[in-house]
Short mmCIF file of the C-alpha atoms (twelve columns), coordinates in Angstrom:
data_MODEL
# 
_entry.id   MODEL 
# 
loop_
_atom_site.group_PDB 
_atom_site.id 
_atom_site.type_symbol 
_atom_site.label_atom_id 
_atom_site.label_alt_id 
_atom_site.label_comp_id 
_atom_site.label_asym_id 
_atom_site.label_seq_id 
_atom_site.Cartn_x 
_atom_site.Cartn_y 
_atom_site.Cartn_z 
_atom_site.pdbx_PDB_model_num 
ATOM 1   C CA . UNK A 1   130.042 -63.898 -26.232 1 
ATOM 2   C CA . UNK A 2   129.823 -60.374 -24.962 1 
ATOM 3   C CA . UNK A 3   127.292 -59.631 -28.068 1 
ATOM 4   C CA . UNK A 4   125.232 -62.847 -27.311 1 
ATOM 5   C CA . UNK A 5   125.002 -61.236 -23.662 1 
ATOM 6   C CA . UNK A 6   123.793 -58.081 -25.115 1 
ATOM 7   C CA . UNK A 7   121.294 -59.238 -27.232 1 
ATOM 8   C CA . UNK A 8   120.163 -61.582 -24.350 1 
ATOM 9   C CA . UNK A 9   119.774 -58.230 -21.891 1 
ATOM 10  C CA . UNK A 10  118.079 -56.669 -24.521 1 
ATOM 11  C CA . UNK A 11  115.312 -59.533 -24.998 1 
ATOM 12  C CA . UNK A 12  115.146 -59.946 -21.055 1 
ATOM 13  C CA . UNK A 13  114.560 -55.915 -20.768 1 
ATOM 14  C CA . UNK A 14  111.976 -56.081 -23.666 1 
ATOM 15  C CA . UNK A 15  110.365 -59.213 -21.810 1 
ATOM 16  C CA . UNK A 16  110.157 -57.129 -18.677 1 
ATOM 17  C CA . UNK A 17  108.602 -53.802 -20.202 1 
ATOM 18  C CA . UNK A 18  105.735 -55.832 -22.041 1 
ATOM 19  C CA . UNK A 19  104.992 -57.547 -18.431 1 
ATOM 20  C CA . UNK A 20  104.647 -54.446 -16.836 1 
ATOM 21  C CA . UNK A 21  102.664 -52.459 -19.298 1 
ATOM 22  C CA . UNK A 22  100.034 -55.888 -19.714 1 
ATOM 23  C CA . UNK A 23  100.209 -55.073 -15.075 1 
ATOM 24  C CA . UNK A 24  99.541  -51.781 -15.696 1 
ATOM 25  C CA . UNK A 25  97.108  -52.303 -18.220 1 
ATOM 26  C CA . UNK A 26  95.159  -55.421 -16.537 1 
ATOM 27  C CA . UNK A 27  93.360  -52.707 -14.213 1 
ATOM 28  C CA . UNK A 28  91.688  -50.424 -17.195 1 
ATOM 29  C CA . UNK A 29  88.207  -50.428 -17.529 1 
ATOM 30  C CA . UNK A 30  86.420  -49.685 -21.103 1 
ATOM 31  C CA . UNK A 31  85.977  -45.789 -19.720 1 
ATOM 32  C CA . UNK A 32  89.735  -45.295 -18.933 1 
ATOM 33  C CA . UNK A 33  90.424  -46.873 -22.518 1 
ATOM 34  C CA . UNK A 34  88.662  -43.989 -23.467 1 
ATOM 35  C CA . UNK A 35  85.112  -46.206 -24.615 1 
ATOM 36  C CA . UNK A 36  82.239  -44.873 -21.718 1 
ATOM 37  C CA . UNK A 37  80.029  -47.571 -20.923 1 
ATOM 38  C CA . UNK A 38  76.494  -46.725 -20.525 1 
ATOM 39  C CA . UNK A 39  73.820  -48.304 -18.414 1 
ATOM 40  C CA . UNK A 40  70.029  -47.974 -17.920 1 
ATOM 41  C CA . UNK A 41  67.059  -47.582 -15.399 1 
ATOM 42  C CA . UNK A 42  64.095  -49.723 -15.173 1 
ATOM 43  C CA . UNK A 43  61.033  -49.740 -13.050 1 
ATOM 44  C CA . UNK A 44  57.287  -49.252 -12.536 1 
ATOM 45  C CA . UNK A 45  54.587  -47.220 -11.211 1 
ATOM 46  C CA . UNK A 46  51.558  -49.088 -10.101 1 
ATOM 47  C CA . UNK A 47  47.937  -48.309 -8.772  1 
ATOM 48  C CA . UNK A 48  48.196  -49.103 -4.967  1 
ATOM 49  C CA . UNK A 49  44.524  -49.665 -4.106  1 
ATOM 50  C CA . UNK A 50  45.176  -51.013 -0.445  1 
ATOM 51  C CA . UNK A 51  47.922  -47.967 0.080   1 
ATOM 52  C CA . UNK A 52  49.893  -50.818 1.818   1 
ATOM 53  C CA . UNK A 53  52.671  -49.371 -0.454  1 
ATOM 54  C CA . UNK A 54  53.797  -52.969 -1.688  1 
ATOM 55  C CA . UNK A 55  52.783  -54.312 -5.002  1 
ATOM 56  C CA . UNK A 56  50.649  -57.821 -5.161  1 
ATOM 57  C CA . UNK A 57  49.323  -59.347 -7.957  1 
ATOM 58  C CA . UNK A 58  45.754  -58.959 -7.721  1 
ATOM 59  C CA . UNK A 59  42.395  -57.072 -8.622  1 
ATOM 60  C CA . UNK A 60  43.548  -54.421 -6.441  1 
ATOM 61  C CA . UNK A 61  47.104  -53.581 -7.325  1 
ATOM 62  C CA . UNK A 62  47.759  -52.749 -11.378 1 
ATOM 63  C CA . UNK A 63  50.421  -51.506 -13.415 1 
ATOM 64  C CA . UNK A 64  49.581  -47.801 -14.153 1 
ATOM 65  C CA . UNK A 65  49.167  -46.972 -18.290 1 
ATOM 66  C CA . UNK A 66  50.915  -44.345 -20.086 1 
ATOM 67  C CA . UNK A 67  52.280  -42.003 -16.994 1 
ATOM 68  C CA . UNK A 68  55.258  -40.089 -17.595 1 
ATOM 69  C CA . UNK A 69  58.514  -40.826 -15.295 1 
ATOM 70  C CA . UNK A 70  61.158  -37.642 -15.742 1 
ATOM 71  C CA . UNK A 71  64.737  -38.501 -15.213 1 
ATOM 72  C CA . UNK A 72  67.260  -35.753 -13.253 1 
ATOM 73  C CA . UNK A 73  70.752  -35.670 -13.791 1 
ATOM 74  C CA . UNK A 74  72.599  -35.520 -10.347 1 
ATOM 75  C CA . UNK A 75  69.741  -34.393 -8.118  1 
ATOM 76  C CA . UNK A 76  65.868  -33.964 -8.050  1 
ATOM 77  C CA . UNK A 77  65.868  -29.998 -8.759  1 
ATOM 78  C CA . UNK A 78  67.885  -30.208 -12.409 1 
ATOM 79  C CA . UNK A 79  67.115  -30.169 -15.621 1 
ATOM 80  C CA . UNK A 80  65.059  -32.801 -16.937 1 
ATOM 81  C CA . UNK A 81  67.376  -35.285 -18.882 1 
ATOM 82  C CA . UNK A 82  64.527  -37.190 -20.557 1 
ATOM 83  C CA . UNK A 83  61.048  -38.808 -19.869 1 
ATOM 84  C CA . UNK A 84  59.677  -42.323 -20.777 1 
ATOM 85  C CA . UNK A 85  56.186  -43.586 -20.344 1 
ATOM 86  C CA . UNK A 86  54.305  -45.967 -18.944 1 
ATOM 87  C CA . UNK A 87  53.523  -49.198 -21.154 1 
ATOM 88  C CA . UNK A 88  49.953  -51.087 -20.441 1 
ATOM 89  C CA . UNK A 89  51.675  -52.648 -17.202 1 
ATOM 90  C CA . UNK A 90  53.140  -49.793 -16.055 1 
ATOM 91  C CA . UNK A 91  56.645  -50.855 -16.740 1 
ATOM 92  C CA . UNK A 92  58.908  -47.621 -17.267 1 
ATOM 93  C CA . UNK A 93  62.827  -47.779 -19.128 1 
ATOM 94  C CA . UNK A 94  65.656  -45.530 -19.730 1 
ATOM 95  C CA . UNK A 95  68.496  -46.637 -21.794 1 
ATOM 96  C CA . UNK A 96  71.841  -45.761 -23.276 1 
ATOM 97  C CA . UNK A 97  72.737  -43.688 -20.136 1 
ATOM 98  C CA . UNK A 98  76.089  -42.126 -19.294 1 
ATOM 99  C CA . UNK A 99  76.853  -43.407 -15.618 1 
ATOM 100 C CA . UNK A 100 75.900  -41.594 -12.422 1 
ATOM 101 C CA . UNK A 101 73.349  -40.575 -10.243 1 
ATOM 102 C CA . UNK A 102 70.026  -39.916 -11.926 1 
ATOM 103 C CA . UNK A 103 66.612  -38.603 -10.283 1 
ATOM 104 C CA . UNK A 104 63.258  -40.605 -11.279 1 
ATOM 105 C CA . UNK A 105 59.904  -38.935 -10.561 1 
ATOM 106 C CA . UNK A 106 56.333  -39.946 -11.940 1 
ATOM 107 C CA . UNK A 107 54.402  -37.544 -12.898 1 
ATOM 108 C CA . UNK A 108 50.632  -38.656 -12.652 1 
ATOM 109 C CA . UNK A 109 47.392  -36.805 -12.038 1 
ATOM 110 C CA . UNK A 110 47.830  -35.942 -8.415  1 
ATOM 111 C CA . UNK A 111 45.743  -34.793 -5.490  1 
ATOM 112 C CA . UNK A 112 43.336  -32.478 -7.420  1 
ATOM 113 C CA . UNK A 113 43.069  -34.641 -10.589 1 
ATOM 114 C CA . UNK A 114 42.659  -38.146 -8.388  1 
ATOM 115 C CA . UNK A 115 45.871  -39.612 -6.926  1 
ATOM 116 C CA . UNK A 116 47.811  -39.453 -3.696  1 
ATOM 117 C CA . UNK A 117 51.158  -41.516 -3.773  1 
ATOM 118 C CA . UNK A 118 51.816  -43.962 -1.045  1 
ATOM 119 C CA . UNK A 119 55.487  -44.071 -1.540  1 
ATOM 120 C CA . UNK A 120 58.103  -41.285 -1.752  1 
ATOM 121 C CA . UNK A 121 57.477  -39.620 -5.223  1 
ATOM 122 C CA . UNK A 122 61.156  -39.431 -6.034  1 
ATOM 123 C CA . UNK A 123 64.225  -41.703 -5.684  1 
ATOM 124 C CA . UNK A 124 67.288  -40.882 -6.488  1 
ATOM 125 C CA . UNK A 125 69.152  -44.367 -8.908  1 
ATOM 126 C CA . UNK A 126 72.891  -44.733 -9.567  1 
ATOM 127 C CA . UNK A 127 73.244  -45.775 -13.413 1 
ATOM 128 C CA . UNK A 128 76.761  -48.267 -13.332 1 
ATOM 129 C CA . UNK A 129 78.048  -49.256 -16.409 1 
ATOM 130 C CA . UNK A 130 77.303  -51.910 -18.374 1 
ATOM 131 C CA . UNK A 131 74.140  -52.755 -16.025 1 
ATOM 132 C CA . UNK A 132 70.705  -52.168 -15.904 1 
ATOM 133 C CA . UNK A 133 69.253  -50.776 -12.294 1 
ATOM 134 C CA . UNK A 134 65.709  -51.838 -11.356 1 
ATOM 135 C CA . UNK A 135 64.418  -48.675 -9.313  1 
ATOM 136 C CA . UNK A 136 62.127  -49.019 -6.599  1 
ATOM 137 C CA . UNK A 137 58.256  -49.368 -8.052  1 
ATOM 138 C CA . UNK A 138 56.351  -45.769 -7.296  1 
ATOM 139 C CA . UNK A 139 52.948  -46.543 -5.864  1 
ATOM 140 C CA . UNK A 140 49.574  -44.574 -6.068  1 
ATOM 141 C CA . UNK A 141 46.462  -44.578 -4.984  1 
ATOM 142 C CA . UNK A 142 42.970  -42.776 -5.181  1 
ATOM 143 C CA . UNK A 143 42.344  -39.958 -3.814  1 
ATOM 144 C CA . UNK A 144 39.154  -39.311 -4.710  1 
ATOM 145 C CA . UNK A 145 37.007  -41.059 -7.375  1 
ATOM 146 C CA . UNK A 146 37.325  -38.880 -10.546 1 
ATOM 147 C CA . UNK A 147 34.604  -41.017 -12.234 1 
ATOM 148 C CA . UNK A 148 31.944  -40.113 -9.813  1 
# 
């Protein structure tokens, strides 16, 4: 009897252990497993004829072609981290990134080469993993015909 009880305590203490470390466990995320997820930035920088700063589908407001959009690593006045550009709609993307906060910042012709923005031209994007974060679109508009 007294051995059954023994190897009774022993299964009940094993039982008990397992439950706690699955607890302990059932809180883990893929980073604390030691596996960093990574996320991603998407967004766009458009041609904002009417300066109303909101995009609309129309003759007016387009998708800007082939400008570059630098990414910061915590904060605006780093390092560059990388830089994407522009497809044909304007569409901008940044994958495969650890996560944090990252800077975004357009870089098109300004002032003296023929554009004025008509939004802030920086925004700072937390990256969260396993998603992808739509920034806010960066608007632009003439400011002064270059084709004249």
């Amino acid at each position: 009897m007294r051995e059954m009880i023994s190897n009774k305590t022993f299964w009940v203490t094993a039982v008990v252990i397992v439950a706690m470390l699955l607890v302990s466990g059932a809180g883990m995320t893929a980073s604390s497993a030691g596996q960093q997820q990574h996320g991603g930035i998407v967004g766009r920088v458009f041609l904002d004829e009417n300066a109303d700063t909101v995009f609309k589908e129309c003759d007016c407001d387009c998708g800007m072609e082939d400008i570059p959009v630098r990414l910061y690593r915590d904060g605006c006045g780093g390092l560059i981290t990388q830089t994407a550009h522009t497809d044909k709609d304007g569409y901008f993307k940044f994958n495969d990134l650890e996560t944090g906060d990252y800077c975004l910042m357009p870089m098109p012709k300004l002032i003296c080469e023929g554009y004025q923005p008509t939004k802030s031209i920086t925004q700072v994007v937390r990256v969260r993993p396993g998603e992808i974060t739509e920034a806010e679109w960066f608007g632009f508009d003439h400011f002064l015909d270059i084709n004249e």
